[in-house]
C-alpha positions, 0 to 999 in steps of 0.5 A: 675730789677725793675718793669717800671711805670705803667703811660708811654705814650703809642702809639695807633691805631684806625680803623674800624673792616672789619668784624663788620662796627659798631665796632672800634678797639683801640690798644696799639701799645706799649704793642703789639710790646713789647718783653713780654713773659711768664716766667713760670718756667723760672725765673717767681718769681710769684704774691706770693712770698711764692708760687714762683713756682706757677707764677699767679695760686696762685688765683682762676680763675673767670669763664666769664660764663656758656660757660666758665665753660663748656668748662673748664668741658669738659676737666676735663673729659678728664684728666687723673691722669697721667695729672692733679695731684690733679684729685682726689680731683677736682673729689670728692670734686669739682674743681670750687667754686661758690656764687652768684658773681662769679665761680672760680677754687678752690684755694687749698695748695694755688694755683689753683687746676689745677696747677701741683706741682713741682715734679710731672712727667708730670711737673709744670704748669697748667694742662688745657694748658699742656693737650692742648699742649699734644693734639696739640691744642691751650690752649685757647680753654681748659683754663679759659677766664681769664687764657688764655686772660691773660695779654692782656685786652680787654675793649668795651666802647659805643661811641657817635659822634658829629653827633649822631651816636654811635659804640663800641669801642673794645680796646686790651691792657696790662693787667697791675697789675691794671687791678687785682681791688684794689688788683693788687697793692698788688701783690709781682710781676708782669710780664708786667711791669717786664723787667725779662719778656721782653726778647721774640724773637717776639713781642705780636701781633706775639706770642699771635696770636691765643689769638689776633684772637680769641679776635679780628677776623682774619679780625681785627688781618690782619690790627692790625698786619699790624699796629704793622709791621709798628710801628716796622718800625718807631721805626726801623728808628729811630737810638736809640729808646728806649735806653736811651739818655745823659740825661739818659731818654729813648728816644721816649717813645712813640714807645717802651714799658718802660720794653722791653726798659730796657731789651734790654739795660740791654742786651745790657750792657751784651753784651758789657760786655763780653771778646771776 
């Protein structure tokens, strides 16, 4: 499957942060109720296509700020050779890299020093979330602000009203492979605009929960989910959303994010396929 366009009509949310009145909430209602899910190890074929195995760890992490790193310090002292594969080399000769623009996990045999390779026994994967799954605690709070938002984009734009008066505008999206800087469109593959990627039993808003709170507020994620809920309804009532039509357009673009539309006619398909 190839990868959806990136410029699809896309339906959107506003409202007043409860928690902060000087605040507005945009959210993509198309990207939160889409089917994405992680597919690491799952069939992920990764950013790189010469380092498969390695998903999106194939570049360094970019550190937000010194709470950032520290966090991410933390757990270093906590991992354990039986943890983190390369410990010994993040120990001795660092595992972050920093200039006068940027902080980042050192890039090492070509990805990130804190991805474990295949083979080793505690399993592939980042070891940062697999000690955080160990610990039973969510991995945002022992992965890099960029690791762990990841692919939700939060945006803050200052707005101006006729009447003088201003707030700040919070929006929550997908982190398309735009969203990378120049570079993004270089990538041998990316998971958002992926239908291999669309195949998740919930949507966003309900599997990135923590992450949306965490970005948002529990106050501002009770309506943004209650909005998604709604939404989901809408697209619910409507007999054929997201499927395409005669004409072989997708019908109502708007509800259904382009790649969990194909996944499901994809599946659809498989399903129509097979002998009874």
């Amino acid at each position: 499957m190839t990868e959806t366009p990136l410029e699809t009509p896309r339906a959107w949310a506003e409202f007043t942060d409860p928690a902060e009145p000087g605040q507005r909430l945009r959210v993509d209602l198309t990207w939160l109720t889409s089917r994405w899910r992680c597919i690491f190890g799952a069939g992920c074929p990764g950013i790189d296509a010469d380092e498969p195995d390695a998903g999106c760890c194939t570049l360094g992490a970019h550190f937000t700020d010194a709470d950032d790193v520290a966090r991410v310090a933390a757990v270093v002292e906590r991992l354990g050779p039986d943890e983190w594969e390369l410990r010994d080399a993040g120990l001795e000769e660092g595992w972050q890299v920093a200039d006068e623009d940027a902080s980042t996990t050192r890039v090492v045999d070509g990805a990130c020093i804190f991805l474990n390779r295949p083979g080793f026994p505690a399993g592939t994967g980042c070891a940062l979330h697999q000690h955080a799954v160990a610990e039973g605690v969510e991995p945002l709070t022992t992965k890099p602000d960029v690791c762990w938002q990841l692919p939700v984009r939060r945006l803050y734009r200052d707005v101006e009203v006729p009447d003088g008066t201003t707030y700040l505008e919070v929006t929550l999206t997908e982190y398309d492979r735009r969203a990378w800087g120049p570079g993004g469109h270089d990538l041998d593959w990316y998971c958002t605009g992926s239908p291999l990627a669309h195949t998740g039993g919930v949507p966003v808003y309900v599997s990135l929960r923590a992450e949306l709170v965490e970005l948002a507020g529990e106050q501002a994620y009770a309506v943004l989910a209650r909005l998604c809920e709604e939404h989901l309804l809408a697209v619910g009532a409507v007999v054929g959303a997201g499927t395409p039509g005669p004409d072989g357009r997708l019908r109502l673009p708007l509800l259904v994010h382009p790649a969990t539309a194909v996944a499901a006619a994809s599946a659809q398909d498989c399903r129509s396929c097979r002998i009874p």
